[in-house]
py3Dmol code that shows the C-alpha trace and the ligand (Angstrom):
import py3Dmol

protein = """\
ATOM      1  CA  UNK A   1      67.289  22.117  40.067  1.00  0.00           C
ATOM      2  CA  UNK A   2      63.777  23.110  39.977  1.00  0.00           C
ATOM      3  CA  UNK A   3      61.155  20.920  42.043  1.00  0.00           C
ATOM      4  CA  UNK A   4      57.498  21.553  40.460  1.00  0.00           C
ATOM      5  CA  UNK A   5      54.337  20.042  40.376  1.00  0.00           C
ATOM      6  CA  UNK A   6      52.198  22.423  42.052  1.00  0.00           C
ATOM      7  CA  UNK A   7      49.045  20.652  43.454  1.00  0.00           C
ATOM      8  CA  UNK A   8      46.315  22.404  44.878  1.00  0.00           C
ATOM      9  CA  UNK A   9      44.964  20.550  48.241  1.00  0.00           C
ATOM     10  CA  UNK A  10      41.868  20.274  49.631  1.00  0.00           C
ATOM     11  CA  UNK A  11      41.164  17.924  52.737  1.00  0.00           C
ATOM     12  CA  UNK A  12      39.244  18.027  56.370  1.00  0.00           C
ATOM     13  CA  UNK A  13      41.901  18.030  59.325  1.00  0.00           C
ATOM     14  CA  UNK A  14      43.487  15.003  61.221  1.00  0.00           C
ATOM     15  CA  UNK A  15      44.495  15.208  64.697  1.00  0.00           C
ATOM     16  CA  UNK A  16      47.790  13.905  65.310  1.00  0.00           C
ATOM     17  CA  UNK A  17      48.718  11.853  68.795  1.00  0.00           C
ATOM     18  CA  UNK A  18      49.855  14.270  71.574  1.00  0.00           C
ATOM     19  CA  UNK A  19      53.502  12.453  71.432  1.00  0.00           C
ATOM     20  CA  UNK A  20      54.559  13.824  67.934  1.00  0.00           C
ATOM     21  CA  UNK A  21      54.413  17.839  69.290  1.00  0.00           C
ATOM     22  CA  UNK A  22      52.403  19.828  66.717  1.00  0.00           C
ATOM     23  CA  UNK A  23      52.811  23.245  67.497  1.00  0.00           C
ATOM     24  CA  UNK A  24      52.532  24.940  64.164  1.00  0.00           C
ATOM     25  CA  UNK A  25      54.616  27.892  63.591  1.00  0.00           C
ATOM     26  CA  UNK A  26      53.913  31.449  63.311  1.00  0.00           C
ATOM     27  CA  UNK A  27      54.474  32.395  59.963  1.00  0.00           C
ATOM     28  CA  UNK A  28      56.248  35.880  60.863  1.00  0.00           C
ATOM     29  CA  UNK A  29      58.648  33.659  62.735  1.00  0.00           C
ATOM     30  CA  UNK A  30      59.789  31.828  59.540  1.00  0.00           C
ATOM     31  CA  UNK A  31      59.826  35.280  57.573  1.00  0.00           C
ATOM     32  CA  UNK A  32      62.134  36.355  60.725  1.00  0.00           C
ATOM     33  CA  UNK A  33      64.510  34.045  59.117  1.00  0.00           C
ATOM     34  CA  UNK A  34      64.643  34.718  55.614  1.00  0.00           C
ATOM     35  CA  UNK A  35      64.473  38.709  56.205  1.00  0.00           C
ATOM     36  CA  UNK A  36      66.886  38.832  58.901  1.00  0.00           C
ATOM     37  CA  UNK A  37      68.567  35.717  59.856  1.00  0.00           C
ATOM     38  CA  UNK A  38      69.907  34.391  56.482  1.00  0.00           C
ATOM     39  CA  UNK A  39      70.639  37.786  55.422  1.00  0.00           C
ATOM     40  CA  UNK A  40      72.573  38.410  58.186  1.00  0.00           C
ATOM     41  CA  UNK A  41      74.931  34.804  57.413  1.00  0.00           C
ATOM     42  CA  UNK A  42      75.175  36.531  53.860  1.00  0.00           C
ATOM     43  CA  UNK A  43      72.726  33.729  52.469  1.00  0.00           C
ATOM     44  CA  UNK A  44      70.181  36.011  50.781  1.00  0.00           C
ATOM     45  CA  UNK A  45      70.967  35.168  47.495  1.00  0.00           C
ATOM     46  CA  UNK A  46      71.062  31.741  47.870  1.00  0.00           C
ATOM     47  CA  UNK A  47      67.089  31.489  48.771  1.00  0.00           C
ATOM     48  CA  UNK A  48      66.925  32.853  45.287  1.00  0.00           C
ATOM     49  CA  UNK A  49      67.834  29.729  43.357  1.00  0.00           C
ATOM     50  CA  UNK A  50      67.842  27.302  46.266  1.00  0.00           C
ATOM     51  CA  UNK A  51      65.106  24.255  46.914  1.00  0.00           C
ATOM     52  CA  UNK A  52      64.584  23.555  50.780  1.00  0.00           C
ATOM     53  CA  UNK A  53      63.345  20.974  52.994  1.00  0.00           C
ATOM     54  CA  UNK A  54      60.674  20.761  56.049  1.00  0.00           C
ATOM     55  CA  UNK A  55      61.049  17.450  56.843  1.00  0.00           C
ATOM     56  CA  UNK A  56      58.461  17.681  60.223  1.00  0.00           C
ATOM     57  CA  UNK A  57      56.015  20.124  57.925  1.00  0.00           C
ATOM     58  CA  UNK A  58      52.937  19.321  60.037  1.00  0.00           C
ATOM     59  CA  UNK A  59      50.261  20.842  57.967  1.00  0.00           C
ATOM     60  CA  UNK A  60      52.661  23.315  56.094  1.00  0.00           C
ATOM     61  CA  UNK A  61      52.696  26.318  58.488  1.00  0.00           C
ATOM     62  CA  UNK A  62      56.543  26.692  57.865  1.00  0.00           C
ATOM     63  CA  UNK A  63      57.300  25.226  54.652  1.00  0.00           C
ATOM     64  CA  UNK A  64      54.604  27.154  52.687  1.00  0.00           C
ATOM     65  CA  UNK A  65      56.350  30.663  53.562  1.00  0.00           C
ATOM     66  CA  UNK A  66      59.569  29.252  53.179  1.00  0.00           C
ATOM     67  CA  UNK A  67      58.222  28.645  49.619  1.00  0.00           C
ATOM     68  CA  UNK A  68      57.421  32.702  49.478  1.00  0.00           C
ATOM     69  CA  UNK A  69      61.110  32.823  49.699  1.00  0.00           C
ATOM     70  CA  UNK A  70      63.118  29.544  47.626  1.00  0.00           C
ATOM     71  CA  UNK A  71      63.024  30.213  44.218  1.00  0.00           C
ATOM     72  CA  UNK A  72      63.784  26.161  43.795  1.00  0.00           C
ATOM     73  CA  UNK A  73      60.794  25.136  45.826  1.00  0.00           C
ATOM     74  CA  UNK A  74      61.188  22.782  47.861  1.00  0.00           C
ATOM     75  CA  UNK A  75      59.676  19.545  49.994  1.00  0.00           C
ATOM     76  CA  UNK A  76      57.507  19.274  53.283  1.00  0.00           C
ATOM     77  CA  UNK A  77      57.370  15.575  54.798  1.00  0.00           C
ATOM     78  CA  UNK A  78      56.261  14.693  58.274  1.00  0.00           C
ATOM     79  CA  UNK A  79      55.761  11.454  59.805  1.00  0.00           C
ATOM     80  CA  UNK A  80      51.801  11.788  60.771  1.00  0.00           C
ATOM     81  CA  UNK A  81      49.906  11.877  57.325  1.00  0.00           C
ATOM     82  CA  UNK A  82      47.758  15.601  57.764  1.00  0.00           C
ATOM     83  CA  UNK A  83      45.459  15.043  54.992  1.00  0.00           C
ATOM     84  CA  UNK A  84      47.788  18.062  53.269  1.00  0.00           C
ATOM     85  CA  UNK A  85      49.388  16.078  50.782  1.00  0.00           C
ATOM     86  CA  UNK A  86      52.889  16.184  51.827  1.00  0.00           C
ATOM     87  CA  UNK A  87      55.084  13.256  51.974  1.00  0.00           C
ATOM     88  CA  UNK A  88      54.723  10.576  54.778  1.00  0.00           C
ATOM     89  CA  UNK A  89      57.742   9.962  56.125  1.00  0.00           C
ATOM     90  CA  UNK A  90      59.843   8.905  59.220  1.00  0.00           C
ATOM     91  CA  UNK A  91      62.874  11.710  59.077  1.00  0.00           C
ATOM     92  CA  UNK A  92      64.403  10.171  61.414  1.00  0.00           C
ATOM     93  CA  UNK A  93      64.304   6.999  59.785  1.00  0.00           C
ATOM     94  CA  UNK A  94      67.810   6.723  57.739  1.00  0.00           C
ATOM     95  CA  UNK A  95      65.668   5.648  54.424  1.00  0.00           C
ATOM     96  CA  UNK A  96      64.258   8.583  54.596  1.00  0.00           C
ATOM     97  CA  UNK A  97      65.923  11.102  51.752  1.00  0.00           C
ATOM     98  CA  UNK A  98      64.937  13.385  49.228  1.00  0.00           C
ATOM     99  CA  UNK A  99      66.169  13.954  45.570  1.00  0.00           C
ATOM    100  CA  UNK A 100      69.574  12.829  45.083  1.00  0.00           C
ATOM    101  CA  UNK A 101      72.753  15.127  44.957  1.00  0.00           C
ATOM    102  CA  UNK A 102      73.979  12.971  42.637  1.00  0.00           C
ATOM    103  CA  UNK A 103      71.892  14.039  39.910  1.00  0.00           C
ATOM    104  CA  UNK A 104      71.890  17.882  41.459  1.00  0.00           C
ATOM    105  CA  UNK A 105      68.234  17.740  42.785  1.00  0.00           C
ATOM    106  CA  UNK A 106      68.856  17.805  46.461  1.00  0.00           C
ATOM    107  CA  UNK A 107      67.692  20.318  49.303  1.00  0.00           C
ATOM    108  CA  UNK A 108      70.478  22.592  50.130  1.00  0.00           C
ATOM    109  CA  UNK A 109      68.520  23.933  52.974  1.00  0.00           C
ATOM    110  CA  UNK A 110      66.577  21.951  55.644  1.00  0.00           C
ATOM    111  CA  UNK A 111      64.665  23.913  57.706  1.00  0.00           C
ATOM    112  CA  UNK A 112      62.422  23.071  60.239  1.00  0.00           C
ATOM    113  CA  UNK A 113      60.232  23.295  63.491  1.00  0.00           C
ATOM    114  CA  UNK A 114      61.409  19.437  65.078  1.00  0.00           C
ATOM    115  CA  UNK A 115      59.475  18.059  67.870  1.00  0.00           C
ATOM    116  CA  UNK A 116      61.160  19.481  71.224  1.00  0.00           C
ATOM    117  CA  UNK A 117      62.422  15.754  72.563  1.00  0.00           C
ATOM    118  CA  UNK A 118      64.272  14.149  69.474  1.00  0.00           C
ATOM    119  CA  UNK A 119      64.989  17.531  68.705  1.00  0.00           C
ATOM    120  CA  UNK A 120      69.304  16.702  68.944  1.00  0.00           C
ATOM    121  CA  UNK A 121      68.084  13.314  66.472  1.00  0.00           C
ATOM    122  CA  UNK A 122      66.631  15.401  63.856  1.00  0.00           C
ATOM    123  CA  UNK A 123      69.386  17.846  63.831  1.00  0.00           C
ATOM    124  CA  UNK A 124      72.572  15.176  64.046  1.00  0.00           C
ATOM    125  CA  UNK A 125      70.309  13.425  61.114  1.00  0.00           C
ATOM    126  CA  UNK A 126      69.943  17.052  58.970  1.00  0.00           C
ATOM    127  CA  UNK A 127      73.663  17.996  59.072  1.00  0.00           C
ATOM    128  CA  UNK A 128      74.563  14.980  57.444  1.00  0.00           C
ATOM    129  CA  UNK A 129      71.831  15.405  54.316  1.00  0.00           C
ATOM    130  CA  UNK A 130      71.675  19.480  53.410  1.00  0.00           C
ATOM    131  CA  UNK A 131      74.905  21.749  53.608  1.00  0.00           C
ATOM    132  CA  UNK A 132      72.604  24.363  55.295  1.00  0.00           C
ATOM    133  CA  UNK A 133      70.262  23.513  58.633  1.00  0.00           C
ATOM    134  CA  UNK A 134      68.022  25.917  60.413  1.00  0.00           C
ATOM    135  CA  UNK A 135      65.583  24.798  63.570  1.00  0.00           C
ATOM    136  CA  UNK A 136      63.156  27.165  65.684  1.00  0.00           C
ATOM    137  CA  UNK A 137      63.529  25.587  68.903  1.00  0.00           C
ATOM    138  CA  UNK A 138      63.478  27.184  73.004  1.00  0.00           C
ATOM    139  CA  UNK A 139      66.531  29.368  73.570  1.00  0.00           C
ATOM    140  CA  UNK A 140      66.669  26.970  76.437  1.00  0.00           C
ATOM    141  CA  UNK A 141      68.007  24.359  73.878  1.00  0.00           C
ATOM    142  CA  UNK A 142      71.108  25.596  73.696  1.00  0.00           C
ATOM    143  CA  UNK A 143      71.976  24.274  77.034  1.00  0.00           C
ATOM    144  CA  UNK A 144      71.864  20.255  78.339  1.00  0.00           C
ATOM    145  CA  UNK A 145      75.047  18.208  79.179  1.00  0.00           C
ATOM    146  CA  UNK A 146      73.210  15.894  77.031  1.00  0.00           C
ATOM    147  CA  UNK A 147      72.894  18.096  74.072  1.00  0.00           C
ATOM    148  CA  UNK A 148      76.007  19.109  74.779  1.00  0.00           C
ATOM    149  CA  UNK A 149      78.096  16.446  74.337  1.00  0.00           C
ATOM    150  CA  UNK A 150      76.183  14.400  71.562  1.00  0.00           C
ATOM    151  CA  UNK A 151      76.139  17.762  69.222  1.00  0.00           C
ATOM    152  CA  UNK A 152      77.185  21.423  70.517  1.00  0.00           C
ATOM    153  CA  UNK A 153      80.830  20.180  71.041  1.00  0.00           C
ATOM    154  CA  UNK A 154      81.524  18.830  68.279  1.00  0.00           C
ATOM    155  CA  UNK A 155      78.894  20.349  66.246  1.00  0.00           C
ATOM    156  CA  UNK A 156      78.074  24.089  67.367  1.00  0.00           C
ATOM    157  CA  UNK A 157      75.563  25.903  65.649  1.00  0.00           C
ATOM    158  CA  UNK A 158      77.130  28.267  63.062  1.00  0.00           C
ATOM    159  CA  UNK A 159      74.232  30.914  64.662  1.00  0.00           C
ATOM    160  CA  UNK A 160      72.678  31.398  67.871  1.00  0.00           C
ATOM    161  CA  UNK A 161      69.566  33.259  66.909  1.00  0.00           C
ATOM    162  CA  UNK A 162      67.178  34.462  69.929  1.00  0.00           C
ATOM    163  CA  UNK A 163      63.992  36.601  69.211  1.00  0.00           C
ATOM    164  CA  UNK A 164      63.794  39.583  70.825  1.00  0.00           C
ATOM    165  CA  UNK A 165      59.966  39.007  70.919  1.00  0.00           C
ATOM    166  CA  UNK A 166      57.973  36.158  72.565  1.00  0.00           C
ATOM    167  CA  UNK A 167      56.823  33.621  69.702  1.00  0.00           C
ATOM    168  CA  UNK A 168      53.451  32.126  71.028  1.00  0.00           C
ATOM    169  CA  UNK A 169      52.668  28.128  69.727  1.00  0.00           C
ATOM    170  CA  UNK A 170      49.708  26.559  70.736  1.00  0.00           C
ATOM    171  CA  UNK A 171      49.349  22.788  70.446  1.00  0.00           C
ATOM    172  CA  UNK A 172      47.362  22.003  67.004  1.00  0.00           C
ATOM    173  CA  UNK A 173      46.835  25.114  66.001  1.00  0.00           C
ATOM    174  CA  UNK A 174      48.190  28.429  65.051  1.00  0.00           C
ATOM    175  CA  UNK A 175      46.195  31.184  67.178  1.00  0.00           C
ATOM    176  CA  UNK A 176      47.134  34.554  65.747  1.00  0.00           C
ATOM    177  CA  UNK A 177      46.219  36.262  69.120  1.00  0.00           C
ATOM    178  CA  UNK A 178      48.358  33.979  71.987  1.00  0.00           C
ATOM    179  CA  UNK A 179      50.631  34.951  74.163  1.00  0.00           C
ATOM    180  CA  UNK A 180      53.475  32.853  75.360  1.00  0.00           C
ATOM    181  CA  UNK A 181      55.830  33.089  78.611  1.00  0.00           C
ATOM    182  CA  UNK A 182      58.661  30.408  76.433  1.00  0.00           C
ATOM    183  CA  UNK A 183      61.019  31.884  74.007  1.00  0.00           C
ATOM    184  CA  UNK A 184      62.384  30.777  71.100  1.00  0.00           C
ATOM    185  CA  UNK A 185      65.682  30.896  68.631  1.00  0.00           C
ATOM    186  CA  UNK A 186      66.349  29.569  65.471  1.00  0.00           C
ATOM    187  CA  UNK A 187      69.793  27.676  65.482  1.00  0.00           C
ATOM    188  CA  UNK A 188      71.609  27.724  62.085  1.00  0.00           C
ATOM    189  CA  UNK A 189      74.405  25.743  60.999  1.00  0.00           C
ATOM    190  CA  UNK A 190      76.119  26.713  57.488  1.00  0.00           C
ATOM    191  CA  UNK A 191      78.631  23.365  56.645  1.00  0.00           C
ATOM    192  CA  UNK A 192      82.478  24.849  56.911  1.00  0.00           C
ATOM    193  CA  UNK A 193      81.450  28.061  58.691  1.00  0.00           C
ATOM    194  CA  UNK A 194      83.144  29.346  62.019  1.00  0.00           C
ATOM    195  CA  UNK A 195      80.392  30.247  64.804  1.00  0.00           C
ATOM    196  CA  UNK A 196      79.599  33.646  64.764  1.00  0.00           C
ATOM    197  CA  UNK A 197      78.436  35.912  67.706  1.00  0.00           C
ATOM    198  CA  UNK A 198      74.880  35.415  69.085  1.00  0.00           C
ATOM    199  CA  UNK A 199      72.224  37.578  66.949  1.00  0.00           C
ATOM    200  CA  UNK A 200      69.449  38.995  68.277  1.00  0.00           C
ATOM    201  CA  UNK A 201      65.946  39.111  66.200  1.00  0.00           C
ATOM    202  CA  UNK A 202      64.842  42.697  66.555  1.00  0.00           C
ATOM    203  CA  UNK A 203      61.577  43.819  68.287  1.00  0.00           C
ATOM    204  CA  UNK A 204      59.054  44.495  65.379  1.00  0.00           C
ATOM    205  CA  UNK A 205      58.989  41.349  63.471  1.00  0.00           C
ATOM    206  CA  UNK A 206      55.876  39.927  64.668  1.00  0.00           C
ATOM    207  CA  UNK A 207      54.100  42.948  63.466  1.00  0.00           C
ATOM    208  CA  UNK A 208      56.138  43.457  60.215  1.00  0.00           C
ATOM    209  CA  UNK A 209      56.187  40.237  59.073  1.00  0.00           C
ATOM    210  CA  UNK A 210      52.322  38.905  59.450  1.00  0.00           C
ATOM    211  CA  UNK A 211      50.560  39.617  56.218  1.00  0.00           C
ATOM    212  CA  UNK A 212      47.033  40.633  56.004  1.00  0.00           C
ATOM    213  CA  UNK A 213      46.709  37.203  54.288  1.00  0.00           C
ATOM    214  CA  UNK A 214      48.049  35.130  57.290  1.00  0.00           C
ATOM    215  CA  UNK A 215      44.768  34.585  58.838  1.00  0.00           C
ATOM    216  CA  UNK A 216      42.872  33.292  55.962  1.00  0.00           C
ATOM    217  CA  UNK A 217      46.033  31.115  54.941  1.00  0.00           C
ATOM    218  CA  UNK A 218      47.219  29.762  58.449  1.00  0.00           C
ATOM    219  CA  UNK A 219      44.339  29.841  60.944  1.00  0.00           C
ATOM    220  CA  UNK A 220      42.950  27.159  61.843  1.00  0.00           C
ATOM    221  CA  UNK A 221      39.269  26.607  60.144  1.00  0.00           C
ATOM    222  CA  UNK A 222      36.872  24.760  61.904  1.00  0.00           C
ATOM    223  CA  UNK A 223      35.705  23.114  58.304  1.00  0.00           C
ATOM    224  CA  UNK A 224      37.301  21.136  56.285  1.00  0.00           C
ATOM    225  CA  UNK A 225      38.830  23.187  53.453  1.00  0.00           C
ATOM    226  CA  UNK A 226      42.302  24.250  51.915  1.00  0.00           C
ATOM    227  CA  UNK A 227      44.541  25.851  54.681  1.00  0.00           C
ATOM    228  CA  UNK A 228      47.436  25.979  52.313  1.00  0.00           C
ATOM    229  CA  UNK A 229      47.974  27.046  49.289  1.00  0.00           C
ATOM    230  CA  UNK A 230      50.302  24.362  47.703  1.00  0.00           C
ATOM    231  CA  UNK A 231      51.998  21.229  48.229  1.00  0.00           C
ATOM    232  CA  UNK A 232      54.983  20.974  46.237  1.00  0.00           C
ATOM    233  CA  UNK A 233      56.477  17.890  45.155  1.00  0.00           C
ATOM    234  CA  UNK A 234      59.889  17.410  42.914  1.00  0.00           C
ATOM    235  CA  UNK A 235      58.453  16.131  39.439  1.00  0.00           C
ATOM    236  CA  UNK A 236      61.030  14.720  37.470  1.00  0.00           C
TER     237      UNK A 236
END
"""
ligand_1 = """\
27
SAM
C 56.417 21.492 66.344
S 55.557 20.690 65.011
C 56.131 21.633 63.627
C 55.276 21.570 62.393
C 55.732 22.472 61.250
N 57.152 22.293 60.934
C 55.492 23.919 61.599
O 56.464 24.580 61.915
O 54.352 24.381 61.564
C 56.514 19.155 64.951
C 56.127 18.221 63.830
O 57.036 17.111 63.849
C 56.352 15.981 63.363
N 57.165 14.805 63.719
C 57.332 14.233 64.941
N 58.199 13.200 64.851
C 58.589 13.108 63.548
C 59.474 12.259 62.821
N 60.159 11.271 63.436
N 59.651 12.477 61.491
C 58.977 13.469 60.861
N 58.119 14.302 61.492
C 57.928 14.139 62.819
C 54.990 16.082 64.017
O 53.999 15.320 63.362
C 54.733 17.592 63.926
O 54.030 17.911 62.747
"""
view = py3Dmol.view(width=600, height=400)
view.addModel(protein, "pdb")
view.setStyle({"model": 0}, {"cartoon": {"style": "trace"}})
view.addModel(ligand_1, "xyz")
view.setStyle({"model": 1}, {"stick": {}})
view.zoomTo()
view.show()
């Protein structure tokens, strides 16, 4: 299964409402995952020839490094149209899907950055499309009698990932130099998997894992001009 279609974007920025939550991510954060988080569920290899999925891509600040890493490729979608050229779409709308198992072009990862308050929605909603589900969400997630009993019960997160290091999101906008006082984990579920014991993000990745490039690729620009590098679409 190989997505393609490479398409170079260029477009000015739209400001989404308030209520949908854009907080882009940091992209060491997502490179936290693929160096040390997947790796450590023994999914390494699997990036290699895998396609994934951002369904709530915003303007691409997760999907287009989790593209440095799936050697399938992969789709971003998000429900507010960013003027990035990703798909439009409602994910947690249940005519929303992508590819088709059927004929083996299907995401086997969905990955993803939800917005904080249907965050349980979008999760309940992944586990039932992608074998494989990973969401960067506050460590305080993982508690709620709500949350509780309408997923972790039933459904517990194969991984409880924390960082170790504060991971600073600022509405709109990735600023390379914020601080934050909220902290984050990425919850990861792997379909027929037994929970495993908490693991802890070591100190060091925020530093590691930004690339001289980052800036120039991720920061906001106050013009309109191509942020990202790529959208990638499945071509058949
Ligand atoms: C916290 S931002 C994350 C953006 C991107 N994944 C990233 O990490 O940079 C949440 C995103 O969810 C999108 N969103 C909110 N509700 C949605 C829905 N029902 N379906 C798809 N996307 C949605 C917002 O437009 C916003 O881009």
């Amino acid at each position: 299964m190989i997505p393609s279609g490479h398409t170079a974007v260029m477009a000015s920025r739209r400001e989404p409402p308030g209520s949908l939550e854009f907080f882009p991510t940091p992209p060491w954060a997502t490179r936290a995952l693929c160096e040390h988080v997947f790796p450590h569920l023994g999914l390494a290899a699997d990036m290699e020839f895998a396609a994934c999925w951002d369904p709530a891509c915003g303007e691409g600040h997760m999907f287009e490094v989790l593209l440095e890493y799936f050697g399938g490729g992969g789709w971003g979608s998000d429900i507010f149209d960013y003027g990035r050229g990703y798909r439009v779409e409602d994910f947690l709308d249940e005519r929303t899907v992508i590819g088709s198992p059927a004929d083996g072009v299907a995401p086997e990862f969905i990955i993803s950055n939800p917005p904080f308050r249907p965050a349980a929605a979008f999760v309940r909603r992944a586990l039932t499309l992608a074998p494989i589900v990973a969401m960067l969400l506050r460590t305080a997630w993982i508690e709620g009698v709500e949350r509780y009993e309408t997923l972790f019960r039933d459904q517990p997160p194969t991984l409880f990932a924390p960082f170790v290091e504060r991971v600073p999101m600022t509405k709109g906008r990735w600023d390379p130099d914020a601080s934050t006082a909220t902290s984050y984990a990425w919850f990861v579920w792997v379909r027929g998997a037994a929970p495993r014991p908490p693991f802890w993000i070591p100190p060091g990745c925020r530093k590691a894992l930004t690339l001289p490039d980052d800036r120039r690729r991720f920061a906001s620009q106050p013009a309109a001009g191509p942020l990202l590098a790529s959208v990638v679409e499945w071509a058949p």
